[in-house]
C-alpha positions in Angstrom: -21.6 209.9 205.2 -21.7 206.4 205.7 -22.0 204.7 208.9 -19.0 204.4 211.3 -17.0 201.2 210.5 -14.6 199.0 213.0 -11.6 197.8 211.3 -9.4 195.0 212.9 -6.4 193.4 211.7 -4.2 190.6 213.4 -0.9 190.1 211.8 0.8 186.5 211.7 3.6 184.9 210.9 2.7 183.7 207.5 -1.2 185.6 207.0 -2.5 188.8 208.0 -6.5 188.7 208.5 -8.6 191.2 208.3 -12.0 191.9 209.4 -14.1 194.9 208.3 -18.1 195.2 210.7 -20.3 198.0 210.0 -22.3 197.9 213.6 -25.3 199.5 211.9 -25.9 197.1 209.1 -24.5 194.2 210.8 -22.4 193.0 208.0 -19.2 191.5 208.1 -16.4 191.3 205.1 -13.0 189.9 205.8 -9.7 189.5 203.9 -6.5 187.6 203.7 -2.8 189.1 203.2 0.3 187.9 202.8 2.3 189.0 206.3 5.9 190.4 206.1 8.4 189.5 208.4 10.9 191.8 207.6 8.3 195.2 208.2 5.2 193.4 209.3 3.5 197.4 208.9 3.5 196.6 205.3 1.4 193.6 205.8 -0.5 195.6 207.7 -1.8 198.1 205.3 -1.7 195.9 202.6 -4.6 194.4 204.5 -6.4 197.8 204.9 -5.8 198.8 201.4 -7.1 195.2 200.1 -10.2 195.5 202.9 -11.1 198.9 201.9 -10.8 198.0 198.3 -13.3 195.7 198.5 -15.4 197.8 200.0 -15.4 201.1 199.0 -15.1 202.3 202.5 -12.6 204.9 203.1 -10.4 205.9 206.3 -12.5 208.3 207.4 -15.6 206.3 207.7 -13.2 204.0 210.1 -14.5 204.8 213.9 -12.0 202.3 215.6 -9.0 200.1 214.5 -8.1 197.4 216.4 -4.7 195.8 216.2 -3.0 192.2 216.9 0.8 192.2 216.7 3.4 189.6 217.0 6.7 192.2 216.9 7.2 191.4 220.7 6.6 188.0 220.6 8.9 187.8 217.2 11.5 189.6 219.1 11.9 187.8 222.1 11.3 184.0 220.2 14.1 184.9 217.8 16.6 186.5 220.1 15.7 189.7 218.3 15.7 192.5 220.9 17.4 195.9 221.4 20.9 196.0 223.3 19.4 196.3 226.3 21.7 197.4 229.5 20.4 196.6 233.2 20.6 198.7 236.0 20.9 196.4 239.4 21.5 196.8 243.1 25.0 196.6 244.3 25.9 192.5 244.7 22.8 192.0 242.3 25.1 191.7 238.7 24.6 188.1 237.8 21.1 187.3 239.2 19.6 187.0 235.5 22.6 184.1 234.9 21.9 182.3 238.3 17.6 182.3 238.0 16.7 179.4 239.5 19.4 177.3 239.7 17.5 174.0 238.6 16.6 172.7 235.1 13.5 173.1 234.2 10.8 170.1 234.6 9.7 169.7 231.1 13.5 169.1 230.1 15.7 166.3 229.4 18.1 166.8 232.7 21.2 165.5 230.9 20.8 167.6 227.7 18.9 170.5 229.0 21.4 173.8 228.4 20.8 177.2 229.9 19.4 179.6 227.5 21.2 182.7 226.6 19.9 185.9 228.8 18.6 188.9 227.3 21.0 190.9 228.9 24.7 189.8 229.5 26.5 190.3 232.4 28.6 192.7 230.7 25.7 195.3 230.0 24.7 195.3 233.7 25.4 198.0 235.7 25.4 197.9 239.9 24.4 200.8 241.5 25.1 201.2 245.6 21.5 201.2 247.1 19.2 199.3 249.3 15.6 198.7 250.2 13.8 196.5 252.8 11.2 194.3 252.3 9.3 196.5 254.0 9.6 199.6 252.0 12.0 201.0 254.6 15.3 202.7 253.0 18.6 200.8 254.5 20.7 202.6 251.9 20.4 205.8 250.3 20.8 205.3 246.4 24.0 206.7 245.0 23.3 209.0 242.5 26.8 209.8 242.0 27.6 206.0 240.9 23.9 205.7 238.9 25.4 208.5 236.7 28.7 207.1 236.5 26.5 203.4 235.2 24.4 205.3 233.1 27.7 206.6 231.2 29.5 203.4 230.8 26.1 201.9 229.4 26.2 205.2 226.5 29.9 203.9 226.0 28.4 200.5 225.0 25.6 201.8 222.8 22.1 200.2 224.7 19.3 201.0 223.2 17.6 199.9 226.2 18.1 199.5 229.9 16.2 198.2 232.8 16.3 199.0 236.6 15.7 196.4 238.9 16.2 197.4 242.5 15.7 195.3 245.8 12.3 195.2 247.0 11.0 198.1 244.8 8.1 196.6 244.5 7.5 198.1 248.1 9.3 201.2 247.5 9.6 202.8 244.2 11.3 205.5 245.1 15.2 204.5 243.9 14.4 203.0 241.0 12.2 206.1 239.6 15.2 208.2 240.8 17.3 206.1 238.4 14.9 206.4 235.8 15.3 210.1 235.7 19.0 210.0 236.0 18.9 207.7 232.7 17.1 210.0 230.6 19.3 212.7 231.2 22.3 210.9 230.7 21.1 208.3 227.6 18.5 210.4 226.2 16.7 208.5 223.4 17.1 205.1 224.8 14.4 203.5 226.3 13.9 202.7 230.1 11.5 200.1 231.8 11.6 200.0 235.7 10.7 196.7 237.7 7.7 198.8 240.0 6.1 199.6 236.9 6.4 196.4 234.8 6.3 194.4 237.5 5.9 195.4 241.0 6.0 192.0 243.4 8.5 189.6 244.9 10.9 187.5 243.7 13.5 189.2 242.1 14.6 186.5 239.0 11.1 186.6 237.5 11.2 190.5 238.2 13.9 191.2 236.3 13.3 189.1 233.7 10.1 190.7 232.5 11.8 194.1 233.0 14.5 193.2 230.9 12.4 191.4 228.2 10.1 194.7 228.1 13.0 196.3 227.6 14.5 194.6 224.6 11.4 194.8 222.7 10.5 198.8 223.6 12.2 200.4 221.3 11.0 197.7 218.6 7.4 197.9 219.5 7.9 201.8 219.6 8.8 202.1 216.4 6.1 199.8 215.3 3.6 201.5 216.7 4.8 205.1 215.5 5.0 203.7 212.1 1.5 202.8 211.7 0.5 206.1 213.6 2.5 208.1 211.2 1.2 206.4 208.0 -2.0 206.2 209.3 -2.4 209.9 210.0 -1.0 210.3 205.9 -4.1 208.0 204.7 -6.4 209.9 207.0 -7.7 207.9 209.4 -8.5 209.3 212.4 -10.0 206.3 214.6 -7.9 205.3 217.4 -5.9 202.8 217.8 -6.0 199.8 220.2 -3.6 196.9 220.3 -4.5 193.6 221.8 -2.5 192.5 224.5 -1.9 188.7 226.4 -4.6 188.9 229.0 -6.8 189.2 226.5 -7.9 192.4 226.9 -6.9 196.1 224.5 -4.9 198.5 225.5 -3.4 202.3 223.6 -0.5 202.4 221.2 1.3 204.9 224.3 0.7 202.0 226.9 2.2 199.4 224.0 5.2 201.1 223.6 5.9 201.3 227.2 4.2 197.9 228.5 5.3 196.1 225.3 6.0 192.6 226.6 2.0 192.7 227.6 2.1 192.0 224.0 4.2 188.5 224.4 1.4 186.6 223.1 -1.5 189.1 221.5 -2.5 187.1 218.6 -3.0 183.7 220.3 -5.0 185.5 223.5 -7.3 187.3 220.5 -8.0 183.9 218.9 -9.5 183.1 222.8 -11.2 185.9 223.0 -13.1 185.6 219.7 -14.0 181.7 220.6 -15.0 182.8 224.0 -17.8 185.6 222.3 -18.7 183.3 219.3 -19.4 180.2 221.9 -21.5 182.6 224.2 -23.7 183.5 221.3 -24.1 180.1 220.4 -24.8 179.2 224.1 -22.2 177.2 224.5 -19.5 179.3 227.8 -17.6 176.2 228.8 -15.2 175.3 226.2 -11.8 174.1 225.3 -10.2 175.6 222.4 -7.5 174.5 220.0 -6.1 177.3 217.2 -4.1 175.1 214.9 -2.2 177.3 212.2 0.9 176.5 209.9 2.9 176.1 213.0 1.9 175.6 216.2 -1.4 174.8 217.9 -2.3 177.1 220.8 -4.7 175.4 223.4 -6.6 176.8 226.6 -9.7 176.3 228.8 -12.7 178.8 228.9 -15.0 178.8 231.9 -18.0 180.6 231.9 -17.2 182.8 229.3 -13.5 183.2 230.2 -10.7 182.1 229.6 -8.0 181.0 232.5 -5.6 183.5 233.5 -1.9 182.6 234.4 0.2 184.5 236.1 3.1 182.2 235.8 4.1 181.5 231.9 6.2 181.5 229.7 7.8 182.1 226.7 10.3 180.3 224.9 12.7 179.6 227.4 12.2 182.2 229.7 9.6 182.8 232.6 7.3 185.5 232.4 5.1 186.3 235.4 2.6 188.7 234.0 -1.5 187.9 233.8 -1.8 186.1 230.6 -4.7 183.8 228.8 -3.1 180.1 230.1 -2.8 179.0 226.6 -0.8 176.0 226.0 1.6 175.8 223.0 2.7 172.7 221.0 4.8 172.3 217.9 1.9 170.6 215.8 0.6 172.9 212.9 0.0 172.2 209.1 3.5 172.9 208.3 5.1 170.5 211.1 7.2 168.0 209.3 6.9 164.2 209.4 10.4 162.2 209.7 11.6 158.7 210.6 14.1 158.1 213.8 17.4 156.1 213.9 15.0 153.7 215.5 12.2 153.1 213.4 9.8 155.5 214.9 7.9 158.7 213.3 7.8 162.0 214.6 5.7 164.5 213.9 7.0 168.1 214.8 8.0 170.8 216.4 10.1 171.3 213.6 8.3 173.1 210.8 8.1 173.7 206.8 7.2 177.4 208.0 5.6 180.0 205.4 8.9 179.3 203.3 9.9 177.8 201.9 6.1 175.5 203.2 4.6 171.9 202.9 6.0 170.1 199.3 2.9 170.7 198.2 3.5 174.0 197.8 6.1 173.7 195.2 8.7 176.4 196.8 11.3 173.8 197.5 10.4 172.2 200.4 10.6 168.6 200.0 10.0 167.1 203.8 6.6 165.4 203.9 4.3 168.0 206.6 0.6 167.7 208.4 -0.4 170.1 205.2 0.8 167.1 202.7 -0.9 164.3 204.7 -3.9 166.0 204.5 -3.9 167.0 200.9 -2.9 163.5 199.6 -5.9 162.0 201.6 -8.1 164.3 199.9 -9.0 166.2 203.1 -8.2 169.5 202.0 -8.8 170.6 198.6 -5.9 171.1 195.7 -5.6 175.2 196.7 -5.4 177.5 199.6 -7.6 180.8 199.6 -10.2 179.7 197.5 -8.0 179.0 194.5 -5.5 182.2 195.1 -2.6 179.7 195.8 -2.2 175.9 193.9 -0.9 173.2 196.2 0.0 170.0 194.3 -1.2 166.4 195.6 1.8 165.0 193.4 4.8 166.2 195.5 2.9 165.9 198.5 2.9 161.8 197.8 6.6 162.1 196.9 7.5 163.6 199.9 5.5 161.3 202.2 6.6 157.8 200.3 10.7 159.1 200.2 10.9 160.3 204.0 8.3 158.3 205.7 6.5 155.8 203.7 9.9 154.1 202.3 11.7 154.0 205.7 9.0 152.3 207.6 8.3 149.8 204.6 4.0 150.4 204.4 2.3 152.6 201.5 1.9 156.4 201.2 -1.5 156.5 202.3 -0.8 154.4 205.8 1.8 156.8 206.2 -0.1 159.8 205.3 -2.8 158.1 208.1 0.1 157.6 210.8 1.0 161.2 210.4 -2.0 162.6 210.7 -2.9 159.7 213.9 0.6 160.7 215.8 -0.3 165.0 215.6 -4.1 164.6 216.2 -2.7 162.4 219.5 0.0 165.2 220.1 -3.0 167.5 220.6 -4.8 165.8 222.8 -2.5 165.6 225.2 -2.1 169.5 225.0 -6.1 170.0 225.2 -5.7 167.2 228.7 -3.1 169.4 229.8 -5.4 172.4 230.2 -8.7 170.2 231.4 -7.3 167.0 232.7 -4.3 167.8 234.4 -6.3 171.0 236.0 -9.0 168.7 237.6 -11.9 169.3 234.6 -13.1 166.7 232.7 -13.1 166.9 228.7 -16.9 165.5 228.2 -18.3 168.7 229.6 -16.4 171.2 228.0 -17.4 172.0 223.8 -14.2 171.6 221.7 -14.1 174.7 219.3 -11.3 174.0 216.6 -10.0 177.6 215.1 -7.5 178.5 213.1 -6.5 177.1 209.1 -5.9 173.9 210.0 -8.0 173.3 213.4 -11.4 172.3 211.6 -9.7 169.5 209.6 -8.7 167.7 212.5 -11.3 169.0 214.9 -13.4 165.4 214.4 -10.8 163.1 215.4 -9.1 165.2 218.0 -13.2 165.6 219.7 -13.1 161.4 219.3 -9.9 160.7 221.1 -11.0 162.8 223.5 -14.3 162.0 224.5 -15.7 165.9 223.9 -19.1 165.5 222.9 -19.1 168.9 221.2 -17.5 170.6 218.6 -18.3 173.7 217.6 -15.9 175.4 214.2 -17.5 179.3 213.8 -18.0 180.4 210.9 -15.1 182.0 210.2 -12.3 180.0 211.7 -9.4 181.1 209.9 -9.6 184.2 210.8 -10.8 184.4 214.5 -8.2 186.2 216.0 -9.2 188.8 214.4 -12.7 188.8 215.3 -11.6 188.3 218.2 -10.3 191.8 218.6 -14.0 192.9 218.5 -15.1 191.0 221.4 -11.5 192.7 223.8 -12.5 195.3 226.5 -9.8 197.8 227.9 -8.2 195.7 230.1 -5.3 196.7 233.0 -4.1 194.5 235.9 -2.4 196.5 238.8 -1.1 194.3 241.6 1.6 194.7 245.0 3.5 192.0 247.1 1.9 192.8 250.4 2.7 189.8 252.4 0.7 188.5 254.8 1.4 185.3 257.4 -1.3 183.9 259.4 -2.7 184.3 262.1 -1.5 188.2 261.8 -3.1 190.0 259.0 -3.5 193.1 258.5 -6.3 194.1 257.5 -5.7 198.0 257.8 -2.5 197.3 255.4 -4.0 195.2 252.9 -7.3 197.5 252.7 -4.4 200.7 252.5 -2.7 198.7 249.5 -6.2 197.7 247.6 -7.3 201.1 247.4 -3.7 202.4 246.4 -4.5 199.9 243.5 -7.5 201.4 243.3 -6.7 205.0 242.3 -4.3 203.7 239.9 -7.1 201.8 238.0 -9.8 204.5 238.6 -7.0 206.8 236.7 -5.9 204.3 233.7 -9.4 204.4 232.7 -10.2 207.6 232.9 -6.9 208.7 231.1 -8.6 206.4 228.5 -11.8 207.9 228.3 -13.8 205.5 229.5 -17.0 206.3 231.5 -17.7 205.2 235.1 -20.9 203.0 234.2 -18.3 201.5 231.3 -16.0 201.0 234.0 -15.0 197.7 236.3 -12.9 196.4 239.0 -12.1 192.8 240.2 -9.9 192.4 243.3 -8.4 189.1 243.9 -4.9 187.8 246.0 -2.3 185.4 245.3 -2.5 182.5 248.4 -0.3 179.9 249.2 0.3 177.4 252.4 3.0 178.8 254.7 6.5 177.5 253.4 5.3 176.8 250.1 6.5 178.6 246.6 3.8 178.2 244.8 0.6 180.9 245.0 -3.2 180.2 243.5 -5.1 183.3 242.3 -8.3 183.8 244.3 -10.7 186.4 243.6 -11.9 188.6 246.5 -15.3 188.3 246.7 -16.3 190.9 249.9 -16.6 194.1 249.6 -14.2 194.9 251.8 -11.3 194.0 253.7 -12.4 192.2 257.1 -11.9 189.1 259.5 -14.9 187.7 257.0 -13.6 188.8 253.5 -10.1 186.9 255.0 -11.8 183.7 256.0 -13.7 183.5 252.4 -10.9 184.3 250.4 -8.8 181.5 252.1 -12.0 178.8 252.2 -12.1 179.6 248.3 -8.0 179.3 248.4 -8.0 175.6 250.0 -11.0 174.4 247.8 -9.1 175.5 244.4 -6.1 173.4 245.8 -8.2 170.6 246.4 -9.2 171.0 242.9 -6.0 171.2 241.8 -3.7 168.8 243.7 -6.5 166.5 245.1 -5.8 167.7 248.7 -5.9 171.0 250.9 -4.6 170.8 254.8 -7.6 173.0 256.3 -5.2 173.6 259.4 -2.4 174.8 257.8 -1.4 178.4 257.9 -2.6 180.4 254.7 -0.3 183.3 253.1 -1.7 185.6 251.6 1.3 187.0 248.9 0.3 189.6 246.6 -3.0 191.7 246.0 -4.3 192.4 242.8 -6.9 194.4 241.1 -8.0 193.9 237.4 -9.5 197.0 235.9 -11.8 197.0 232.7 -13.2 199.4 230.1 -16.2 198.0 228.6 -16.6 198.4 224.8 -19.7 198.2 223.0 -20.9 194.8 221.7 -20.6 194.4 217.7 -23.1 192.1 216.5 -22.3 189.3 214.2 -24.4 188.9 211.2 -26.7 185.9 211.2 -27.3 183.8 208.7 -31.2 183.2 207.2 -33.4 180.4 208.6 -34.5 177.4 206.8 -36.6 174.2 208.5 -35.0 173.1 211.0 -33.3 169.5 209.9 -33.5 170.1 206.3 -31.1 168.4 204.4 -27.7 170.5 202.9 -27.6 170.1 199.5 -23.9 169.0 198.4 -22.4 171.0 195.4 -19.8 168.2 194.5 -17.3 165.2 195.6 -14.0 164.3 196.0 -12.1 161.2 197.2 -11.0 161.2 200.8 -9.4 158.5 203.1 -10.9 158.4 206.6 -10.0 155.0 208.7 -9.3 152.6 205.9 -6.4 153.0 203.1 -9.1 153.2 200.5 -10.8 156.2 199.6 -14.2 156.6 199.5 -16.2 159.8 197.2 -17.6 162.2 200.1 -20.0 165.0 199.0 -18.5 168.6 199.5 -20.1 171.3 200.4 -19.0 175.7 200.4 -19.8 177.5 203.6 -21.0 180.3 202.3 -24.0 178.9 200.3 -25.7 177.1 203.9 -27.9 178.3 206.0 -29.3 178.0 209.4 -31.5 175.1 210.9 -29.5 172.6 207.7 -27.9 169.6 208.6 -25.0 167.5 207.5 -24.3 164.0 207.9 -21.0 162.7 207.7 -19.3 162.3 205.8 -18.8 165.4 204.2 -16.3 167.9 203.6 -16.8 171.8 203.9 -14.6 174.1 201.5 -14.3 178.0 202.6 -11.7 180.8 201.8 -9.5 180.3 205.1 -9.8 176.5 206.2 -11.9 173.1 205.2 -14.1 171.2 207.9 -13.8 167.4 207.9 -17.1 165.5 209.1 -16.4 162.0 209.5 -18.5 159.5 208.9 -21.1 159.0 212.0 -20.9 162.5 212.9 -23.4 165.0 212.2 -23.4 168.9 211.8 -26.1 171.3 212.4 -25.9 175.1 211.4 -27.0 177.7 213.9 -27.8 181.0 213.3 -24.9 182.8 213.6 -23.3 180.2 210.8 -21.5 177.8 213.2 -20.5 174.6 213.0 -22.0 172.1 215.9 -20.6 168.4 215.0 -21.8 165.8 217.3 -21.8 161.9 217.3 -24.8 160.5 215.5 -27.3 160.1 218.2 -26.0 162.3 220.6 -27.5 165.3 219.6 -26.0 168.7 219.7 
């Protein structure tokens, strides 16, 4: 038999890609499918069938499929959940309507209006119970009225329901009691406690990631049995992984009960492939922007990884759970272009989406987009996938000349320009966002562009913002799923033990690490992974006494001591610094929650690389076309496809490069080198790469 192939597939809102390694040969063959919405598992093995087609590899020759979903992230987005009931202590019913109390900063404060909750008052439940902040029981949990909820929740048909308890982050004990009172009384419906989803303080962001875990479980679950079941009927017998926001892969068992660690999978794959194909290329400190039809996703990678937040969001709601920090703006290829009241353009959030797309495409869409700016300057070329799908330049002009052009009184192309100036601009403030505003400066970070529509703009965006690096791998279109092969097992286990200065306690806090400990040690085991494939990173959450806000800080000594204490919080006050310019060395440090992040190695696939020519040699060009850069007047650019370059050639802008899932723009005064594992470094004639 052949050797053992590893199969991954992330599925998107408008494309599923697909990427097919053999690990012994080294080769690499990747596809393209149409997604589906309405069952996204038929895009799925749509892509497998296409894949495998193409191949002549067959399921059982598959040794691992890895998987990138967006079914959670869907879900939540569109308001899409399960009825979903709540479980709450007594006094506790409208804590999910209260949350904060304030409007949130990014919002207008006179038009901002509360989003809806994912579970109405009227589905939650209070229970007579109560738990200290110290573990200690002040109230026994009535069973009697947890049976009596659990009924009146059956009466309103939940497909869901989540316990949140006071404090049962520091006692368990009531809430898992209630869990087993649900199943007897609402068997089949799905039940997510706070202690497992999310076991620390502050009961609004709690709750709200219980009950957003909850909504999506049974859709997630049913996902993932689908594939299970159909996969077992095509006879594959590789397990499955599915990627999950902290960038890391976890089982199909641990998605279906842990789903909303799947809030933003396909974005935190896209990292996690530009994180492994920059370290190959020797490049670990980057800033990456994914740009697709929609949105562009941004974030910061330092020494190989990428920044972790433990306090995001999505959509409107808060969600405190370890994910890649990756910044989200409305500015894709299918953003539409439009003229205010006022005489002003706007570019985005709003979208052409997959349908019916850009005017170009010819579905009925007739709003001018990023896609039709870029077609009608010649940028991109008349088709998408290589020729699979026509885009016409015509209606792209009509578009841009009715809604934009005409309004503002200049031509088509100067409006095509301003679109594309205003959502280049757009996404550099994003990409400052994640280096600027967190004290890093742009010029020494490598800009990889990603995605179908990153590498077009990738030129301009490196100008405006002073990066002296970009680097476009050689597959770009399809990273996030290449980025699935780079994804350890990953698990983060953490506990609010809180700590005030001077008084720790060191006896608790080493008590509570290896508590976290075991329940790491046993995650991986119960995955099979090996104790030399296996580790651990402990860190704590920090703050200044009286503050709300807590830094991350790993824990660099080996064990809990007066000296472990005084490093963690030396490390604490310079990341402030870094942050907020300042840190108060005599203020009292708390130290909040404790945290331990377990991982599973996997074995390295290799990426094929591409064969060697003299280094400097010139590209040869396989055609033209005419494409407008800074003036309205088009000039004829060579073009070049990807596929026929090779290592050590060099391009000098400008020039355009054609491939099945995007087209790199090199502007004139730029130059591009290709390494060996077929990426893209662009650089400023002169600077060198």
């Amino acid at each position: 038999m052949a050797s053992e192939r590893i199969l991954a597939l992330d599925v998107g809102g408008t494309f599923t890609d697909v990427v097919l390694v053999d690990p012994a040969s080294g080769s690499l063959t990747t596809a393209k499918e149409a997604s589906t919405p309405g069952d996204p598992s038929l895009g799925f093995f749509a892509g497998v069938d296409k894949i495998l087609g193409q191949t002549g590899v067959t399921a059982p020759e598959i040794a691992q499929l890895l998987h990138g979903a967006t079914v959670a992230t869907n879900a939540i987005l569109e308001n899409k959940g399960a009825k979903t009931g709540m479980l709450v202590t007594d006094g506790f019913k409208y804590l999910l309507e209260i949350g904060r109390a304030e409007v949130p900063r990014k919002e207008n404060i006179y038009a901002w209006v509360k989003p809806k909750r994912p579970v109405p008052p009227r589905l939650i439940q209070e229970v007579p119970e109560r738990i200290r902040l110290d573990g200690t029981v002040v109230k026994a949990l009535s069973e009697e009225a947890c049976r009596g909820a659990a009924r009146r929740l059956a009466a309103l048909d939940v497909e869901a329901v989540a316990v949140l308890f006071l404090h049962s982050y520091a006692n368990a004990a009531h809430e898992r009691r209630a869990g087993e009172i649900l199943a007897e009384e609402l068997p089949g419906v799905e039940i997510a406690l706070s202690s497992d989803v999310l076991p620390i303080f502050r009961e609004y962001e709690r709750g709200m990631a219980t009950a957003l875990n909850a909504s999506v479980q049974p859709l997630v679950g049913r996902y993932i049995r689908k594939l299970e079941t159909e996969m077992d009927r095509r006879g594959f017998s590789a397990p499955l992984r599915v990627m999950k926001s902290n960038g890391g892969i976890f089982s199909p068992d641990q998605a279906a009960r842990q789903s909303i660690h799947m809030a933003l999978s396909g974005p935190a794959a896209g990292v996690r492939g530009a994180a492994r194909v920059a370290e190959l290329a020797g490049f670990p400190d980057l800033m990456t922007i994914d740009m697709g039809g929609t949105s562009a996703d941004v974030c910061l990678i330092r020494n190989g990884e990428p920044s972790i937040s433990k306090d995001s969001e999505i959509g409107p709601f808060p969600l405190s759970i370890p994910i890649i920090d990756i910044h989200t703006i409305g500015a894709g290829g299918g953003s539409i272009a439009s003229v205010t009241e006022q005489g002003g353009m706007l570019v985005g959030p709003e979208s052409a989406g997959a349908d019916p797309g850009p005017a170009c495409y010819g579905k009925g869409g007739d709003r001018p987009t990023v896609t039709d700016a870029n077609l009608l300057l010649g940028r991109i070329p008349p088709h998408l996938l290589d020729g699979e799908v026509s885009i016409d330049p015509a209606l792209s002009e009509r578009a841009i000349e009715q809604h934009v052009a005409r309004p503002l009184g200049i031509g088509t192309v100067a409006a095509a320009r301003g679109i594309l100036a205003i959502v280049n601009n757009n996404m550099v403030g994003a990409l400052k966002v994640v280096s600027v505003e967190k004290g890093y400066d742009p010029a020494a970070f490598t800009l990889c562009a990603f995605g179908g529509a990153g590498p077009v703009h990738a030129g301009e965006i490196a100008r405006l913002l002073g990066a002296r690096r970009t680097l476009v791998p050689r597959h770009p279109g399809i990273l996030c799923a290449i980025g699935l092969l780079a994804a350890d097992l990953r698990y983060d286990f953490v506990r609010t033990r809180l700590q005030r200065a001077p008084d720790y306690d060191l006896a608790a806090m080493a008590e509570t690490f290896d508590e976290l400990m075991r329940e790491a040690t046993a995650r991986l085991e119960a995955e099979g992974v090996t104790p030399d494939q296996r580790r651990f990173e402990p860190s704590a959450d920090l703050r200044y006494a009286r503050q709300g806000v807590e830094i991350t800080v790993p824990w660099a000594a080996a064990e809990v001591s007066d000296a472990g204490v005084e490093g963690v919080i030396a490390e604490f006050h310079r990341l402030h610094n870094q942050l907020y310019t300042f840190a108060d060395q005599e203020a009292p440090v708390e130290i909040v929650n404790l945290r331990v992040t377990a991982t599973g190695l996997t074995d390295e696939v290799a990426m094929p690389r591409l064969d060697r020519v003299e280094p400097g040699t010139i590209a040869p060009a396989d055609g033209e076309r005419l494409v407008v850069f800074e003036e309205d007047v088009p000039m004829r650019v060579p073009t070049y496809r990807r596929e026929a370059l090779r290592a050590g050639q060099v391009i000098a802008g400008p020039g355009v490069v054609d491939q099945l899932d995007t087209t790199t723009l090199i502007l004139p005064g730029q130059r591009c080198e290709i390494d060996e594992g077929g990426n893209f470094i662009l650089t400023e004639e002169g600077d060198g790469p």
